[in-house]
N, C-alpha and C positions, 0 to 999 in steps of 0.2 A: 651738483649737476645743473647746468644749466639748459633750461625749456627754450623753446619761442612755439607760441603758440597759434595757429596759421586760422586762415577763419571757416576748416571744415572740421575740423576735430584733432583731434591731439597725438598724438605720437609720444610714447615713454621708451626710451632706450633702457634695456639692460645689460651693466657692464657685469660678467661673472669672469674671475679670471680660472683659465680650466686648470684642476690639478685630476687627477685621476679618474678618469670616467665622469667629468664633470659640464656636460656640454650636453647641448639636448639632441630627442633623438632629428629631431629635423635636420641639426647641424652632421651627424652622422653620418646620414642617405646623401649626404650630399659633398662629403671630405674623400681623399682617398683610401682609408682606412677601409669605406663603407663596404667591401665585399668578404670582409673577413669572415669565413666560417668555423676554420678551426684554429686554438692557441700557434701561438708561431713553435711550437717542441713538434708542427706535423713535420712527417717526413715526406721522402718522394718513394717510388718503388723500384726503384734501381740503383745501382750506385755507380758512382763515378769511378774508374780505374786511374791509378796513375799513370800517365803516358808515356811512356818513355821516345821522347820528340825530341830532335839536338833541333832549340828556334834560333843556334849559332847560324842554320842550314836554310835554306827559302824553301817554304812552303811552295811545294807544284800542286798546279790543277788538275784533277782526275783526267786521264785518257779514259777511264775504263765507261764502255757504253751506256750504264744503268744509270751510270751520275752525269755523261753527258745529257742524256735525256730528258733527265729529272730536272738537271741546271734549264734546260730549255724551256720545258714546262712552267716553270717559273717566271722565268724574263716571259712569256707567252703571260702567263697570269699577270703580270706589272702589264706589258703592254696593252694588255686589254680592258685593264680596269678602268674606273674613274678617273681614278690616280694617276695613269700614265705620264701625267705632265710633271708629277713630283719628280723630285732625284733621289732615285734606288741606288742603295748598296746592301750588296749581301756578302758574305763569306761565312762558310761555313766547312767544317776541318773534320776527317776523322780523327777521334783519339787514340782509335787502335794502329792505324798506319802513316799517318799525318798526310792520308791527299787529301786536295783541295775537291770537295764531292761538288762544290757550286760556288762563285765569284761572279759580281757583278759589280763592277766599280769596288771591288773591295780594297783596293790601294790607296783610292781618292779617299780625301778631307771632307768630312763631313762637322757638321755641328749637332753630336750626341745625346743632347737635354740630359735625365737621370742616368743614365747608364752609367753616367761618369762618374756616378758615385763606387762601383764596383773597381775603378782605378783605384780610388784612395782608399778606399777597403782594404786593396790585396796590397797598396808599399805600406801602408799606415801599416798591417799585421807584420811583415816582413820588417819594418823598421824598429815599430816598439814592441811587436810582441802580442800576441793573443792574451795575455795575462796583464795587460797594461792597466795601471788605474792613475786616474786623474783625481788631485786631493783639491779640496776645501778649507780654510781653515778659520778661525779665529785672533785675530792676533791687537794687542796694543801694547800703550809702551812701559807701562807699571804693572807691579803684580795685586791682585785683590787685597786689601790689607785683611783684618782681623774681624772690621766689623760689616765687610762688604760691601766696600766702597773702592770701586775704582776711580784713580784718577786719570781724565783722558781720556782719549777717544776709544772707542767700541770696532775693528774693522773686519770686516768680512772681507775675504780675501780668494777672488777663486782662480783657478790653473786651467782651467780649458773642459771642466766637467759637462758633459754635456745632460746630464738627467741628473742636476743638481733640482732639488725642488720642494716642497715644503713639507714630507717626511725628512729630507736631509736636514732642513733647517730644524725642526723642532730636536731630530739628533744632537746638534749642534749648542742650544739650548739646555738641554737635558746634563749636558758636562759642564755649561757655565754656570748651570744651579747646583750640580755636585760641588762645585768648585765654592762655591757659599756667595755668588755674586747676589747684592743686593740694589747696589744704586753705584749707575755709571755718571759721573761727573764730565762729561762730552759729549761728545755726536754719536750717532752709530753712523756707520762710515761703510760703502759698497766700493770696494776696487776691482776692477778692469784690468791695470796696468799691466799685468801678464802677459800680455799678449801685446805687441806694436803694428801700431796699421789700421787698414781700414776694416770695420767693421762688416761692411756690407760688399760679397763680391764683385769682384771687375766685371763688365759690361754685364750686369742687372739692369733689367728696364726702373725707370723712378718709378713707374706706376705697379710694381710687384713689390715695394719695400712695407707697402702698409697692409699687405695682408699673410697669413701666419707661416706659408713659404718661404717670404721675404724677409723672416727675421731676423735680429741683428746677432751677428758671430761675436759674442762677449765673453771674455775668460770668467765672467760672472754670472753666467746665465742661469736663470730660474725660470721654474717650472716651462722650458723646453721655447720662453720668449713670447707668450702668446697670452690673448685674451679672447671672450667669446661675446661679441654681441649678439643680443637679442632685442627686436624691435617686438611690441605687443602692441595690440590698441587698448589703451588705458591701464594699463597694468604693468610699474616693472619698478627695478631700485638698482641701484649701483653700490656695489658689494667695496670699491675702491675709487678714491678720488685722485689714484695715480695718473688714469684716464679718464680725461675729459671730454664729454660728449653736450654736441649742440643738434636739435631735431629743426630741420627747414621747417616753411610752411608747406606743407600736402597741397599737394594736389586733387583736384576729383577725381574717380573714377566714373570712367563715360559707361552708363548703362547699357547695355547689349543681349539679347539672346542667351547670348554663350555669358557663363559666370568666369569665364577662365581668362577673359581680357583683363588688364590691368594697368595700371600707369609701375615703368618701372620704378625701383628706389636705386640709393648708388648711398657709398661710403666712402670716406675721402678724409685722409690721416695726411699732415703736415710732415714734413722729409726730415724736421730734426726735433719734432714736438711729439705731443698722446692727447692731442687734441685731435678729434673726429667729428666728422660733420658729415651727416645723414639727412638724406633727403626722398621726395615721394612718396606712394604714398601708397601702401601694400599693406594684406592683411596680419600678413607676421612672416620674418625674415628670422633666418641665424647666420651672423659671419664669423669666422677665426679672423683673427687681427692678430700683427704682430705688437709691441710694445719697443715704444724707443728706449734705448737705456736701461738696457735690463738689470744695470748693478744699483741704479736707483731703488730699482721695485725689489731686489733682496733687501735691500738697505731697508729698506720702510716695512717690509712685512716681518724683519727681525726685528725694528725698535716697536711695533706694535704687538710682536708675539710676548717679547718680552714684558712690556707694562700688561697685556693681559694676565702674566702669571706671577703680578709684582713684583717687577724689579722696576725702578723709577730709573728714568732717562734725561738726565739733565740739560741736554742740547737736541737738536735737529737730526732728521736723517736727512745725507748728502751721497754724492757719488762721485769718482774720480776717475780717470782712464791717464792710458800713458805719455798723456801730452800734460799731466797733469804734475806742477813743481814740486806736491807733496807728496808723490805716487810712493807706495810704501813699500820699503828695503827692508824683504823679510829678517835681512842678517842681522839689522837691528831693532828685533822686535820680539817680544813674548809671545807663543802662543799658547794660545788659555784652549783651543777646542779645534777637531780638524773631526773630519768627512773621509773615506774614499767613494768614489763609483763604482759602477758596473764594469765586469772586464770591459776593454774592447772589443772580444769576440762576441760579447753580450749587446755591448752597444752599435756593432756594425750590424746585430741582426734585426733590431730594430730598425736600423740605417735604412738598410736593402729590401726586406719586408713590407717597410710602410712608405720610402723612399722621403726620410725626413731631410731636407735639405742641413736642418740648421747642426746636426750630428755630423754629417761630410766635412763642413765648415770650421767644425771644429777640431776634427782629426785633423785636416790641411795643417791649419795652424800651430798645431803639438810638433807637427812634422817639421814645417820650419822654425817653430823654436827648438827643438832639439838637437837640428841637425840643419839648419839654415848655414853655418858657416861650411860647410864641405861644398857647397855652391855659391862662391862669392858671385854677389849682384849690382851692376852698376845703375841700376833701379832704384830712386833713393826719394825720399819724401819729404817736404819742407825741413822739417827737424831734422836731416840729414841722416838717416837711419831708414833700411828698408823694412819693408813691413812683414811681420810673420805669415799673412795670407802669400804675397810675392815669394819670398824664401821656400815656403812650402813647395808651392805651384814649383819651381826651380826643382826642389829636390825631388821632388815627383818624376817633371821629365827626366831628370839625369839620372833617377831608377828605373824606367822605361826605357833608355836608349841600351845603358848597359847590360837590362840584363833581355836583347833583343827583339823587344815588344813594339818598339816605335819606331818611327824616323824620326830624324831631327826637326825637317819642317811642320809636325803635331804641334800643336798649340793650348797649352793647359793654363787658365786663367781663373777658375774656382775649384773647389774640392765639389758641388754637389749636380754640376749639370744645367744650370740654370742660368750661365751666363750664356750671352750669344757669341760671347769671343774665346771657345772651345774647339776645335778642332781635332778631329781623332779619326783614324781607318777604319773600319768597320776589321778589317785585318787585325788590327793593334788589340781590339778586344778579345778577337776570336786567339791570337797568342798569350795574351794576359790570361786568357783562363784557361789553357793549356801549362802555363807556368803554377797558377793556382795551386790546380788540382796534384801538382807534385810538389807542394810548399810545405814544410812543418807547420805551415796553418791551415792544411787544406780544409781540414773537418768543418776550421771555423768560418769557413769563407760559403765554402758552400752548405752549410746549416743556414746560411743569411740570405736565403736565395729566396724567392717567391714560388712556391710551388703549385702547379698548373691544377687549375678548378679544386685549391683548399686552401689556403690561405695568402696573407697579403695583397698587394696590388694583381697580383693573377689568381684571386679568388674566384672569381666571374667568367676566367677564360680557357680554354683548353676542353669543354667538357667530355669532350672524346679520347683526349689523351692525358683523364687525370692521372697526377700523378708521374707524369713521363716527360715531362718539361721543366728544367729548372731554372728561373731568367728574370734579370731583373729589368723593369721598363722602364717607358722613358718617354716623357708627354711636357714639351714647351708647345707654343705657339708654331703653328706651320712644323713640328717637328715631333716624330714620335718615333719607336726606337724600342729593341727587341733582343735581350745579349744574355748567351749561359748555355744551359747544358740538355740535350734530349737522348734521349732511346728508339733508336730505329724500331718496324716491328721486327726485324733481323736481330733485334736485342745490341746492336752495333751502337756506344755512344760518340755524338757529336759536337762542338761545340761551335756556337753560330753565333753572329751578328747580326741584325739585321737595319737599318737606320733608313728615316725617309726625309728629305729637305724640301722645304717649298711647300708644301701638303696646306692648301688652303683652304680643302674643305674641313671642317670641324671632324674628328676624330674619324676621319674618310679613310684613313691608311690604316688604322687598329686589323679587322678583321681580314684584310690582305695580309698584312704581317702573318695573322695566325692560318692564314692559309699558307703559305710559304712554308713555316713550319710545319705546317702538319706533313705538307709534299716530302720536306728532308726527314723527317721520321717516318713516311712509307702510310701515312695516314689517308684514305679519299676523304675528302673534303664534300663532296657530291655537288660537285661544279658551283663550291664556293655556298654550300646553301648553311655548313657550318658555320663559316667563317661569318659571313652576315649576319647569323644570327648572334654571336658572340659579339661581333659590334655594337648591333641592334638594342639586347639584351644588357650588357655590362658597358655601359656609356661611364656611368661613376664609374670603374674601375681603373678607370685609366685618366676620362678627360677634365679632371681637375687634379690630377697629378701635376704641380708645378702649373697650374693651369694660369690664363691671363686675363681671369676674370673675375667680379667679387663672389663670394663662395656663400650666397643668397639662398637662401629654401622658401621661396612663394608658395602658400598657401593655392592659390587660383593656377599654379604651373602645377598643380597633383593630380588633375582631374587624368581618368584615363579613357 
């Protein structure tokens, strides 16, 4: 780890990389995770009916009185707000009759942020399967001789696992020591190759790749791509020299009255390195950080598990991806130890619940490997070959056109929300979850849902309607976003969109949204004095979701 020591006092970086519950609590209150209250097994207290809706048929707007009223009410609430100047879309659908109870711009293109993870949810289920698992393996090109000694290289090899991580890896271990492995004569070696293309979604800002959002989509991913800084004064160690970390010189802090001023700090990762550079000069900080190359850091934390539990390792740990001339052909190759994952229906509820980008990312890309050729694409990348993210994205729309969820002119450019060249209806949603909820996967789709004031990212919000809200959100820059399922107090369910564009003020649109809904499930709001308060109150709930900023915990911002 390298210091520079500035001339007011010293700054110690610490690198921990998180595996399970491993990250402090500073970083917590301040992640979107942080409103969790109960395990994700809560339920809601109502259930979803399946619809019986032909979405062969257009969706009409309610004539009937109660919903014109209510729709008014609403565009009256947009019009009067703050927000007024953002761009509103709503739609929102009975399930029991399919009218349209409220539309506002719900045909118009919108740019969705998370929501869009509930897209790749429901073809990703519908394509592979609720029961889907994604393997791991071990594999090289000789077999262990007699006295356990391999010759050759050591490689780790992964398919698109997305909660591969270091219980899997010590699994993985555990059968190459049954196996009587002693001493590898080679590298230990991380492959990527699985997957073609880019790692990192189309139209991602550069300045969101370096934090744990931003992670990179590796068919090799460990421990979910991420690492935890912690700044301390005088105090810290680096658990790994995967990441590299450099401390500016500090700055003063200017004394004042108030202890709560401060000079900001700021973090800053290199776009193809794990070199960080941390600067300013604060009492104590925690960021998530994403990790370049994440088949590297399996590679290296396997040839280090392993000489921890003596097995000697005769070479380097390296890493590979699909541009790489030695990228390895399982067909000719041994494997000595394999992994599976979590269902799907396991890992999309993780997905939806905590709204991990890098889990959307990697479903995309399963989709277009598996089924990328049923969509040929004239989209093709130096190496002449299109990329599993593009194919995905491909088969995505063309499961949304056909089975009458989209128009053509939507625009699908990642699996997780977080690019800004997504485009979707506020309609498209509100059909997509009408198709859901009559899917042979419905259970699992809507199990993955956020449920209103208990758990996941709407742990914070709803508190009037717990329980009665099912939806997953949705927080980019200028954009935030509200899509799933509620209960009238009529007991009537709905399924609703809700999207904002433009929205400049910082997390200014949240508690209108939950006003809006509260109006379509028959809630008063008491002239918005819930809804404010829900904004007020649950800020972490939503506005570091996908947020575009570094995910800091100042000690001097706690004051209250």
């Amino acid at each position: 780890m390298k210091l520079e020591v500035g001339s007011f006092k010293v700054l110690i970086v610490t690198l921990v990389l998180i595996f399970t519950g491993c990250f402090s609590k500073q970083a917590a209150e301040n992640s979107p995770d942080a409103p969790l209250v109960l395990p994700d097994s809560a339920e809601s207290s109502f259930e979803i009916p399946a619809p019986n809706i032909n979405l062969a048929n257009p969706l009409v707007v309610s004539q009937k009185p109660e919903d014109v009223a209510m729709c008014a009410d609403i565009n009256e609430k947009i019009e009067k707000s703050p927000s007024s100047n953002a761009r509103w879309g709503v739609f929102a659908v009975s399930m029991k009759d399919g009218r349209v109870v409220c539309s506002r711009d719900g045909r118009k293109l919108f740019n969705p942020a998370s929501i869009q993870k509930t897209l790749t949810a429901i073809v990703g289920l519908d394509k592979l399967g609720a029961d889907y698992r994604w393997k791991t393996s071990v594999y090289t090109e000789n077999e262990i001789d007699a006295d356990g000694n391999l010759n050759g290289d050591l490689i780790i090899y992964g398919e698109g696992a997305p909660d591969f991580d270091a219980s899997a890896l010590e699994n993985l271990i555990g059968q190459l020591q049954a196996k009587g492995l002693k001493k590898v004569n080679g590298n230990v070696v991380g492959d990527s190759s699985y997957f073609r293309g880019d790692a990192i979604g189309d139209g991602w800002t550069w300045n969101e790749l370096q934090w744990y959002y931003g992670a990179e989509a590796s068919a090799l991913s460990f421990n979910e791509n991420q690492a935890f800084i912690n700044v301390e004064n005088g105090v810290g160690r680096a658990t790994t020299d995967y990441l590299q970390v450099t401390v500016g010189n500090p700055t003063p802090i200017i004394n004042s009255k108030k202890e709560e001023n401060y000079e900001a700090g700021g973090v800053k990762r290199g776009l193809d390195d794990n070199n960080f550079y941390v600067w300013g000069n604060v009492k104590n900080f925690g960021a998530r950080v994403s990790v370049h190359d994440p088949a590297g850091l399996a590679a290296k934390n396997l040839k280090e598990s392993l000489e921890k539990k003596g097995i000697t390792i005769g070479g380097e740990n390296s890493s590979r991806d699909w541009k790489s001339a030695d990228a390895l052909d399982a067909a000719k190759m041994r494997e000595l130890a394999s992994v599976q994952s979590q269902t799907l229906a396991e890992i999309v509820k993780r997905m939806n619940k905590h709204s991990v980008n890098l889990y959307a990312e990697l479903i995309l890309r399963t989709i277009g490997k598996r089924f990328g050729t049923e969509v040929p694409g004239d989209i093709q990348l130096p190496q002449n070959v299109r990329g599993d993210d593009t194919a995905g994205a491909a088969v995505v729309k063309k499961w949304l056109l056909q089975h009458n969820i989209a128009a053509d002119e939507m625009q699908i450019s990642d699996g997780s929300g977080l690019s800004r060249l997504d485009f979707v209806t506020p309609e498209a949603f509100a059909r997509a979850f009408i198709y859901a909820a009559q899917s042979p996967s419905a259970q699992a789709f809507i199990d993955s849902l956020p449920v209103a004031a208990t758990d996941g990212t709407l742990g914070g919000r709803f508190g009037k309607a717990k329980g009665k809200v099912l939806a997953k959100t949705g927080t980019i820059t200028f954009v935030n976003s509200l899509a799933g399922y509620a209960e009238t107090k009529d007991g009537e369910v709905i399924t609703f969109a809700v999207i904002v564009n433009n929205e400049t003020r910082k997390n200014g649109a949240v508690g209108i949204i939950d006003a809006i809904v509260l109006k379509l499930i028959g809630e008063a709001d008491e002239k918005d004095k819930t809804a404010s308060n829900s904004n007020k109150n649950n800020q972490n709930a939503n506005a570091n979701e996908n947020a575009n900023k570094p995910n800091f915990v100042i000690e001097s911002q706690k004051k209250n």
